[in-house]
SEVOKE-778050 format. One record per residue: residue in one letter; x, y, z of N, C-alpha, C, CB in turn. Coordinates in Angstrom, 2 decimals, padded with zeros to 5 digits. Glycine has a CB too. Layout:
N
@r: a n_xx: X n_yy: Y n_zz: Z ca_xx: X ca_yy: Y ca_zz: Z c_xx: X c_yy: Y c_zz: Z cb_xx: X cb_yy: Y cb_zz: Z
...
END
This chain:
78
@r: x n_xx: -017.33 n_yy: -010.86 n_zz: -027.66 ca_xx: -015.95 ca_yy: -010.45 ca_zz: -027.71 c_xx: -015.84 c_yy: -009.01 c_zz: -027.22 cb_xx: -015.38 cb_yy: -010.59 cb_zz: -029.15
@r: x n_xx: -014.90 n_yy: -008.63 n_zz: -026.26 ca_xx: -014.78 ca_yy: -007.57 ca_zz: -025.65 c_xx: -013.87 c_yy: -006.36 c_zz: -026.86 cb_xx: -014.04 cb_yy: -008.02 cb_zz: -024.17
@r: x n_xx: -014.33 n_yy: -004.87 n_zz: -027.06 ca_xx: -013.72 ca_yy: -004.16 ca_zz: -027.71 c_xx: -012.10 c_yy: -003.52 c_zz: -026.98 cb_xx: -014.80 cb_yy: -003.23 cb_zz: -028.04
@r: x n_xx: -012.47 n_yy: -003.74 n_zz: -025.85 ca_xx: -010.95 ca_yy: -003.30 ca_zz: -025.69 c_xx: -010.42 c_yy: -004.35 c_zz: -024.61 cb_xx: -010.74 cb_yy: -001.57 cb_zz: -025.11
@r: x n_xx: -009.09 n_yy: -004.39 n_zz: -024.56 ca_xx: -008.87 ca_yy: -005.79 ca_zz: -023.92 c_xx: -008.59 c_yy: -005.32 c_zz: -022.70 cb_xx: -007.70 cb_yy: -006.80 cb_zz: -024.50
@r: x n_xx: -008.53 n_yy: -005.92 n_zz: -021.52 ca_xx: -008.56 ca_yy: -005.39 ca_zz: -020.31 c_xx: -006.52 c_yy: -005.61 c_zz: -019.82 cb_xx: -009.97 cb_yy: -006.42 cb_zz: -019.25
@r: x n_xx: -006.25 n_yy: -004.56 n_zz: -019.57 ca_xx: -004.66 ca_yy: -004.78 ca_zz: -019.34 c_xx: -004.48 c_yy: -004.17 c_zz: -017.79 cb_xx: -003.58 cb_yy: -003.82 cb_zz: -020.63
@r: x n_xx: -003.34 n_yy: -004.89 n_zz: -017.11 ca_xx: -002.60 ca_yy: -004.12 ca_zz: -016.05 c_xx: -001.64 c_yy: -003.38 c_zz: -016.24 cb_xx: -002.15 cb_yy: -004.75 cb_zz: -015.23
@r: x n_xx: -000.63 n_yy: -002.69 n_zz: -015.37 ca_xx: 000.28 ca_yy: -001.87 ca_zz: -015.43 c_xx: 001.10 c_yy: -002.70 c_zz: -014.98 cb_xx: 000.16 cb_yy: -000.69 cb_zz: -014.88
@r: x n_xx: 002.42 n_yy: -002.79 n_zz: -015.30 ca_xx: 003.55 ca_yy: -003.92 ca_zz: -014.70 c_xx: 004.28 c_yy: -004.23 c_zz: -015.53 cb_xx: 003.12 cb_yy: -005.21 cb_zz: -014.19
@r: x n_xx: 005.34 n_yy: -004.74 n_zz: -015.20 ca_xx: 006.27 ca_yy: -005.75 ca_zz: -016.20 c_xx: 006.41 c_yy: -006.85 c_zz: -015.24 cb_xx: 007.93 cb_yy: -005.13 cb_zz: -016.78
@r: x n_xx: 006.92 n_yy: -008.04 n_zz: -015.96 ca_xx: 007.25 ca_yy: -009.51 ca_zz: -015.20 c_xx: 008.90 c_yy: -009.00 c_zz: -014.99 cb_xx: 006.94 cb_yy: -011.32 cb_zz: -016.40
@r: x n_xx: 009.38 n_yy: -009.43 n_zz: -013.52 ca_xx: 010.38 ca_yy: -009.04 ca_zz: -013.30 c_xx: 010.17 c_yy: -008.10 c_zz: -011.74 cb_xx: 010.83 cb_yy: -008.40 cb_zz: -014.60
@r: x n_xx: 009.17 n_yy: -007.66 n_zz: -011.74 ca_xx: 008.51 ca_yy: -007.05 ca_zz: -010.65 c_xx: 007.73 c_yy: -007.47 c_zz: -009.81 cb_xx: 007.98 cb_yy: -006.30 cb_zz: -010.92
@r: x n_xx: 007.83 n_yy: -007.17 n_zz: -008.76 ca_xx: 006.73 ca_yy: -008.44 ca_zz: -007.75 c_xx: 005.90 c_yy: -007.49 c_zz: -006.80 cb_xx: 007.81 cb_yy: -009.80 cb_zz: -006.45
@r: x n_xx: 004.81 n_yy: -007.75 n_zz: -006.99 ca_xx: 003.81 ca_yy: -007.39 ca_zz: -005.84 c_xx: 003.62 c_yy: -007.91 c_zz: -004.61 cb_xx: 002.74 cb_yy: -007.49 cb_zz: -006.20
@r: x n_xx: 002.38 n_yy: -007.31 n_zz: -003.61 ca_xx: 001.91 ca_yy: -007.88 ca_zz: -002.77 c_xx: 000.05 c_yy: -007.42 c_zz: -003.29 cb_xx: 002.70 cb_yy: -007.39 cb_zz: -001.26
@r: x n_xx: -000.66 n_yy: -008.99 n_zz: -003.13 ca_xx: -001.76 ca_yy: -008.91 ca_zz: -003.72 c_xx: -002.51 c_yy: -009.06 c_zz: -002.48 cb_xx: -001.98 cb_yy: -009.84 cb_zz: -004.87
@r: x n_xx: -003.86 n_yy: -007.31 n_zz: -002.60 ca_xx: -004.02 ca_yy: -007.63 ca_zz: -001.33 c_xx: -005.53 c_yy: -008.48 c_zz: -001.09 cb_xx: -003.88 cb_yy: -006.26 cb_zz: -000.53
@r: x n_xx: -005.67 n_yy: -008.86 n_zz: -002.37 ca_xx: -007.42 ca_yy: -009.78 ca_zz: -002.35 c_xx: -006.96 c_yy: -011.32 c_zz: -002.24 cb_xx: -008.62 cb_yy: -009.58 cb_zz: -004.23
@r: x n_xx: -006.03 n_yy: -011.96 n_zz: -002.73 ca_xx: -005.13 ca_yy: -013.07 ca_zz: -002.19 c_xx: -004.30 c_yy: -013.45 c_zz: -001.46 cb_xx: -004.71 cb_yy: -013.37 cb_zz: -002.61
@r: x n_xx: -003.82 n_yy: -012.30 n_zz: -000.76 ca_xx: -002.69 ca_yy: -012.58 ca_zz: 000.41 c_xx: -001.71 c_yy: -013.14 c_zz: -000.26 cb_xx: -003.07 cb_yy: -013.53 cb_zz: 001.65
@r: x n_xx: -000.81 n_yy: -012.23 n_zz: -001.49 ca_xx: -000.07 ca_yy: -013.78 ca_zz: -001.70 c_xx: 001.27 c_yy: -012.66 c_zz: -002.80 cb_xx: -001.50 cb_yy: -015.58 cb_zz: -002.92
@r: x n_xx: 002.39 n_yy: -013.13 n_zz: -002.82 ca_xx: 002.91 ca_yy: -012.46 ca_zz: -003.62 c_xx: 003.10 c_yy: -012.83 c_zz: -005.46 cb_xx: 003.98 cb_yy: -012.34 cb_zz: -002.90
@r: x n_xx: 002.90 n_yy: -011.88 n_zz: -005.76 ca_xx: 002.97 ca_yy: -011.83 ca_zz: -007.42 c_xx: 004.04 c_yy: -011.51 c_zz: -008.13 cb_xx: 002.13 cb_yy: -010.96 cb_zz: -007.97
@r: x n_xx: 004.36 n_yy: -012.40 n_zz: -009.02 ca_xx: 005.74 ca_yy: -011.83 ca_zz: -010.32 c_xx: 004.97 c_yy: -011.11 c_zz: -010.93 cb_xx: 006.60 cb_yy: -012.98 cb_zz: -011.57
@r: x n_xx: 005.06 n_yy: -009.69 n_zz: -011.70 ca_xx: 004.13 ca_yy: -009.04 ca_zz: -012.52 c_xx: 002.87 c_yy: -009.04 c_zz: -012.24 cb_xx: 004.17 cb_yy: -009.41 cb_zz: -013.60
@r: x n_xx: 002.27 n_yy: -008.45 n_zz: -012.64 ca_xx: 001.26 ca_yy: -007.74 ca_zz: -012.52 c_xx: -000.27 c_yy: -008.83 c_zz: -013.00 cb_xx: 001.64 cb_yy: -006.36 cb_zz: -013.47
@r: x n_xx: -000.64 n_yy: -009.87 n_zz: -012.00 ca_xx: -001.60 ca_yy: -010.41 ca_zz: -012.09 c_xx: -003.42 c_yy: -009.85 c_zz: -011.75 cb_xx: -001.09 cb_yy: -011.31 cb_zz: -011.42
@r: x n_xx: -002.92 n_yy: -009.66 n_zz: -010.68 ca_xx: -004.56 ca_yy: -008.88 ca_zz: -010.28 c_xx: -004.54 c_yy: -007.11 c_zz: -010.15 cb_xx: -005.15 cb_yy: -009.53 cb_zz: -008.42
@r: x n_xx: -005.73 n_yy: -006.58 n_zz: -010.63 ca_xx: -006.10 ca_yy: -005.01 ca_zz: -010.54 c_xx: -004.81 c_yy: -004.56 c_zz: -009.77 cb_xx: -007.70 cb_yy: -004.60 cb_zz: -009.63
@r: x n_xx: -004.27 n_yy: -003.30 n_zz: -010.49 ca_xx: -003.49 ca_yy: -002.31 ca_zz: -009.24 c_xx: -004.50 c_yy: -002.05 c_zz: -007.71 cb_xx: -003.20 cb_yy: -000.45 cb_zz: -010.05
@r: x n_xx: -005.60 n_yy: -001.63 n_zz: -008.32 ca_xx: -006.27 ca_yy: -001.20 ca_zz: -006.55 c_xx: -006.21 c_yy: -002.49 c_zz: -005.74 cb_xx: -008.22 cb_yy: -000.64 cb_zz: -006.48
@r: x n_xx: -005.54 n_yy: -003.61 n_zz: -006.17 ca_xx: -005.64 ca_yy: -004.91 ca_zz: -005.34 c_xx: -004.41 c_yy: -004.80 c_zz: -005.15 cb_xx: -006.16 cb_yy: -006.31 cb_zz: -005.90
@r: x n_xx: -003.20 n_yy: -004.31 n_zz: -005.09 ca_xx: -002.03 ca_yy: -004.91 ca_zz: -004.99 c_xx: -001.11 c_yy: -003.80 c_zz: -004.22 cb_xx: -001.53 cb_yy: -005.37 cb_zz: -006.42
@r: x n_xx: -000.41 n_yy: -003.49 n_zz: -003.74 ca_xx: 001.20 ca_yy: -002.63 ca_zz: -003.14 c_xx: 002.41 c_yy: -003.60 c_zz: -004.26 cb_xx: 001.67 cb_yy: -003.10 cb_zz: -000.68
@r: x n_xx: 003.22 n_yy: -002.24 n_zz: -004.27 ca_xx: 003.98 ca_yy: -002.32 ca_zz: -005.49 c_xx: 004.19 c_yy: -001.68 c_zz: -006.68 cb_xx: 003.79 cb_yy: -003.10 cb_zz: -005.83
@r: x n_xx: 005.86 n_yy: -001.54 n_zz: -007.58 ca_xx: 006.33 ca_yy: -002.95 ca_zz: -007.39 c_xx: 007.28 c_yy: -002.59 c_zz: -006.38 cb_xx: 006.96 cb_yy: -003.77 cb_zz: -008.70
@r: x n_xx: 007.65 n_yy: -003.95 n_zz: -006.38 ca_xx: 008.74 ca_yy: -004.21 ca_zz: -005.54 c_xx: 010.52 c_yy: -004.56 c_zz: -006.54 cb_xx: 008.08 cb_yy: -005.66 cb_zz: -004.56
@r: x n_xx: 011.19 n_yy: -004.42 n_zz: -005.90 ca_xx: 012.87 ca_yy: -004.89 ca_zz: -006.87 c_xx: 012.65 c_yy: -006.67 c_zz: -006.39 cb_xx: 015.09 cb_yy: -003.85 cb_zz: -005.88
@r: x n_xx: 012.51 n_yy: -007.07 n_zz: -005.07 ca_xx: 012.64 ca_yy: -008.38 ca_zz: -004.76 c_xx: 011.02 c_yy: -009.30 c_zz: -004.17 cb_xx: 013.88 cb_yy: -008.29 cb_zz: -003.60
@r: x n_xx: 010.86 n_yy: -010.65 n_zz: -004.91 ca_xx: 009.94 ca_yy: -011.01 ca_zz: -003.69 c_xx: 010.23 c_yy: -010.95 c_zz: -002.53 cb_xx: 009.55 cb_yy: -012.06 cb_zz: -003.64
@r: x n_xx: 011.26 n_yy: -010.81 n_zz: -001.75 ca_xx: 011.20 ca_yy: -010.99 ca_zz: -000.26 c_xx: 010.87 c_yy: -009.39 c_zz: -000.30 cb_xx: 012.73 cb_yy: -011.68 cb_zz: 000.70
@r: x n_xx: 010.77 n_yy: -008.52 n_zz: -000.33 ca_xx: 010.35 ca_yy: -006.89 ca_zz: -000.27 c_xx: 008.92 c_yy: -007.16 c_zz: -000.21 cb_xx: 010.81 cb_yy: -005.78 cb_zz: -001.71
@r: x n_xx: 008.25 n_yy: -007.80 n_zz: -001.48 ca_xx: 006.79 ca_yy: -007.87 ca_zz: -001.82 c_xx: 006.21 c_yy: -008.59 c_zz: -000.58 cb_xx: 006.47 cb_yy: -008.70 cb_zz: -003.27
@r: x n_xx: 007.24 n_yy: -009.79 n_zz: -000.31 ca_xx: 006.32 ca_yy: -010.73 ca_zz: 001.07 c_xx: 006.39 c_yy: -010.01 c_zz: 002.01 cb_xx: 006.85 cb_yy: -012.23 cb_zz: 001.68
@r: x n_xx: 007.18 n_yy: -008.95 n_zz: 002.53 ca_xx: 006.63 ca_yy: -008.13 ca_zz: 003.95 c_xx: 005.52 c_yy: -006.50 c_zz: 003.34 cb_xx: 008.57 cb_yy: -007.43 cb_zz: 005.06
@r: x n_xx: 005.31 n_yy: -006.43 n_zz: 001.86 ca_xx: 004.69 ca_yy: -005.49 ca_zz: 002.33 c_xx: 003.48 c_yy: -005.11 c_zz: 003.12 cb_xx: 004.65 cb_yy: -005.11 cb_zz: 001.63
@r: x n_xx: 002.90 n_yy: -005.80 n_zz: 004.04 ca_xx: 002.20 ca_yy: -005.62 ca_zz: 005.11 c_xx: 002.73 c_yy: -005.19 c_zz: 005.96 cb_xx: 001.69 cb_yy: -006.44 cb_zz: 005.50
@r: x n_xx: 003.88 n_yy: -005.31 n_zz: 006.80 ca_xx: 004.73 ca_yy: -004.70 ca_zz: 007.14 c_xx: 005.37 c_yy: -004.02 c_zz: 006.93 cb_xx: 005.07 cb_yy: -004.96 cb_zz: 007.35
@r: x n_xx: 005.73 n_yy: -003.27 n_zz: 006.04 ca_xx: 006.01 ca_yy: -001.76 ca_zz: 005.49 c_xx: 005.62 c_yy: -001.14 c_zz: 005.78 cb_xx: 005.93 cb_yy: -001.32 cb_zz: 004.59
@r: x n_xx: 003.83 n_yy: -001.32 n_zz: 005.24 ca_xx: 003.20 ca_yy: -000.24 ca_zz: 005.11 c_xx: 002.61 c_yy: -000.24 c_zz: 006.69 cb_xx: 002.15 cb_yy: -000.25 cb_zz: 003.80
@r: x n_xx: 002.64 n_yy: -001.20 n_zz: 007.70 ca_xx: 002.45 ca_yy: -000.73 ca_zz: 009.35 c_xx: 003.21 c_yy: 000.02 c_zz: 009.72 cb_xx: 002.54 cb_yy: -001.64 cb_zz: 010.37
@r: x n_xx: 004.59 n_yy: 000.08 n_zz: 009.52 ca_xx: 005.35 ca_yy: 001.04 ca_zz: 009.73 c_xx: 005.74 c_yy: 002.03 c_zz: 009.41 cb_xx: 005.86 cb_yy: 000.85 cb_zz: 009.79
@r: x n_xx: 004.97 n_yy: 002.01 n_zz: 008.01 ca_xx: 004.72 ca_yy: 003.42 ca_zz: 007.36 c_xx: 004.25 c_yy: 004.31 c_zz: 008.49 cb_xx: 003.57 cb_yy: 003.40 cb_zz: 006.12
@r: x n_xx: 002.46 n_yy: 003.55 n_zz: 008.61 ca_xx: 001.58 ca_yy: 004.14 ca_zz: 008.67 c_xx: 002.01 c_yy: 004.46 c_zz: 010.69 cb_xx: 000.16 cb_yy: 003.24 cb_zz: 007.92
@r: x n_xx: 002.50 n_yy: 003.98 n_zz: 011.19 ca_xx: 003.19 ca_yy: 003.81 ca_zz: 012.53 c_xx: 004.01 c_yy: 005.65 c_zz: 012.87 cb_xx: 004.62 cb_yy: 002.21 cb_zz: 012.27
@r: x n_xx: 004.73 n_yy: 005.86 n_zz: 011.83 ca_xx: 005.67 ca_yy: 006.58 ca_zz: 011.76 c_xx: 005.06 c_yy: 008.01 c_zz: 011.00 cb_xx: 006.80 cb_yy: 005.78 cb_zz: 011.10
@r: x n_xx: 003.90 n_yy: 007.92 n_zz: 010.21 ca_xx: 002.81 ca_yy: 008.81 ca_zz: 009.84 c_xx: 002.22 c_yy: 009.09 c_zz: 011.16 cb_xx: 001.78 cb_yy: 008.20 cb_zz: 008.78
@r: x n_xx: 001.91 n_yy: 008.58 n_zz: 012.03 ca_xx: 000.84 ca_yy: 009.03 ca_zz: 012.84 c_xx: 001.46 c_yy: 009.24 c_zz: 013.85 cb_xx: -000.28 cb_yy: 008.23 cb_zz: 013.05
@r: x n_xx: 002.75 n_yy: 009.21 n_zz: 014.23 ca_xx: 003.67 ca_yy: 009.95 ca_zz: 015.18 c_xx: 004.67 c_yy: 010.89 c_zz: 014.81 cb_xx: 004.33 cb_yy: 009.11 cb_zz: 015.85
@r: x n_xx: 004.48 n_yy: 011.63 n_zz: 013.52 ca_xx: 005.33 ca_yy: 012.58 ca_zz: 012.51 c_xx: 004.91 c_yy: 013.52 c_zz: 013.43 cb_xx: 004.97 cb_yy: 012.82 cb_zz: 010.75
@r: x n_xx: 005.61 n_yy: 014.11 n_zz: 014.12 ca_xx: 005.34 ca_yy: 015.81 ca_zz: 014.62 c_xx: 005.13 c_yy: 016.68 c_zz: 013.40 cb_xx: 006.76 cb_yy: 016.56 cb_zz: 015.49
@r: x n_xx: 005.25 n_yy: 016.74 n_zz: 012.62 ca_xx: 005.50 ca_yy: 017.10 ca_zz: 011.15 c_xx: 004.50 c_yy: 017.72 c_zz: 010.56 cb_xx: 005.78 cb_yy: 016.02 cb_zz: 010.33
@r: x n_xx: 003.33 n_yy: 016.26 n_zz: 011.11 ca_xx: 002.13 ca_yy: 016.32 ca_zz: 009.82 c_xx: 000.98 c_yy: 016.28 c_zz: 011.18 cb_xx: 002.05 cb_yy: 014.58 cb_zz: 008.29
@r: x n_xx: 000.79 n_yy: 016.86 n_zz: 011.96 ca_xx: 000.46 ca_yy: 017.06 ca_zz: 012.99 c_xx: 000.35 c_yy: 018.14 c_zz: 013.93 cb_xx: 000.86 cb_yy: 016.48 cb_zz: 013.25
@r: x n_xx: -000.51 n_yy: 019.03 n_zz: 013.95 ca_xx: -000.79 ca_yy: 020.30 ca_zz: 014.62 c_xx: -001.35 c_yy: 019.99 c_zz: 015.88 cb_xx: -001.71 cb_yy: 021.20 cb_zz: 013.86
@r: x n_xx: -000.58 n_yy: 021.32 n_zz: 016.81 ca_xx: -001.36 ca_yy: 020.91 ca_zz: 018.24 c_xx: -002.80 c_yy: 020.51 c_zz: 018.45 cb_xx: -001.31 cb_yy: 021.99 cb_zz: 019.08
@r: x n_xx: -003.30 n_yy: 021.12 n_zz: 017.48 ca_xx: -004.68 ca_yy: 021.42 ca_zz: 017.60 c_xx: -005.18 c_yy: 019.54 c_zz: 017.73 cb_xx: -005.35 cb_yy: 022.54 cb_zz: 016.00
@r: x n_xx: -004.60 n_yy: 018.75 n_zz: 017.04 ca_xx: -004.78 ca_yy: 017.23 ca_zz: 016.92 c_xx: -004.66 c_yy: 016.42 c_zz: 017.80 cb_xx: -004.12 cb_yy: 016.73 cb_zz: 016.20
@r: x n_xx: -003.84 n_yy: 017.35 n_zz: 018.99 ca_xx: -003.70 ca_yy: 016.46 ca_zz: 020.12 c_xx: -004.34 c_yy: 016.86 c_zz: 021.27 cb_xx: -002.42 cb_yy: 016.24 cb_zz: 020.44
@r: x n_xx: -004.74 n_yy: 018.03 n_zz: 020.76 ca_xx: -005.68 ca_yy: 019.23 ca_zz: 022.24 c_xx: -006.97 c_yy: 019.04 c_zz: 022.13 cb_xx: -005.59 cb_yy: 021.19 cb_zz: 022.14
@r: x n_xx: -008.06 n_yy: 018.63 n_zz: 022.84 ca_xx: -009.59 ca_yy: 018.88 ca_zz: 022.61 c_xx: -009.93 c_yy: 020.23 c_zz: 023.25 cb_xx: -010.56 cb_yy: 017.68 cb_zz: 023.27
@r: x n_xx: -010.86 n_yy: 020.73 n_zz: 021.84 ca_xx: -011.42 ca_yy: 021.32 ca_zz: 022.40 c_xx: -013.00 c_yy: 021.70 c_zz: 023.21 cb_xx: -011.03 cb_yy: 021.70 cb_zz: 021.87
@r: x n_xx: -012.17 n_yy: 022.73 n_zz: 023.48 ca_xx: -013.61 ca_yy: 023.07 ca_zz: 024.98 c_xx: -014.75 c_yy: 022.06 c_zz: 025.11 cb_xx: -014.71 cb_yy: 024.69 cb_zz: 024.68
@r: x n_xx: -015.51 n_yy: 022.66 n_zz: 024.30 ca_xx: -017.15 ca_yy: 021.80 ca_zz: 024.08 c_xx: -016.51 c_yy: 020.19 c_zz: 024.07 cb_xx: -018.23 cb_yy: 022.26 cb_zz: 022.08
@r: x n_xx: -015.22 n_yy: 019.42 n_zz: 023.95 ca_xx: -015.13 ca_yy: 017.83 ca_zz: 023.88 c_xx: -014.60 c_yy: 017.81 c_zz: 025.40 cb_xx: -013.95 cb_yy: 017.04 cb_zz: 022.52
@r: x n_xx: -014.02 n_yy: 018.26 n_zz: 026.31 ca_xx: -013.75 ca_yy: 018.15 ca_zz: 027.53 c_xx: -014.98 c_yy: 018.04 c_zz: 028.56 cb_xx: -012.93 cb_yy: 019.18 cb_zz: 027.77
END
């Protein structure tokens, strides 16, 4: 018998995207480090793969978060 019981973070009412099943979740079934979320709707949870491409799309073309220096090689790489 285990001394402490093993719990997630979540309420039912909330939906994930689970990313070791490919699959969307009401509440909080598998590990947080397995999942994106929550979400307000399953249809939110079923594209978060697509979110987060366009997150990550819109991160890596942020002039923002991006110094010349990131787009210039230098000397010794030319």
């Amino acid at each position: 018998m285990a001394l402490f019981k093993k719990r997630t973070v979540g309420k039912p009412g909330e939906w994930y995207y689970c990313l070791e099943h490919k699959k969307v979740e009401e509440g909080p079934e598998c590990p947080a480090k397995n999942r994106f979320g929550p979400y307000a709707t399953r249809e939110e949870a079923a594209h978060a793969m697509e979110t987060a491409r366009e997150r990550n799309l819109e991160w890596e073309t942020d002039p923002k978060w991006h110094d010349a220096s990131d787009t210039e090689q230098a000397p010794e790489d030319r």
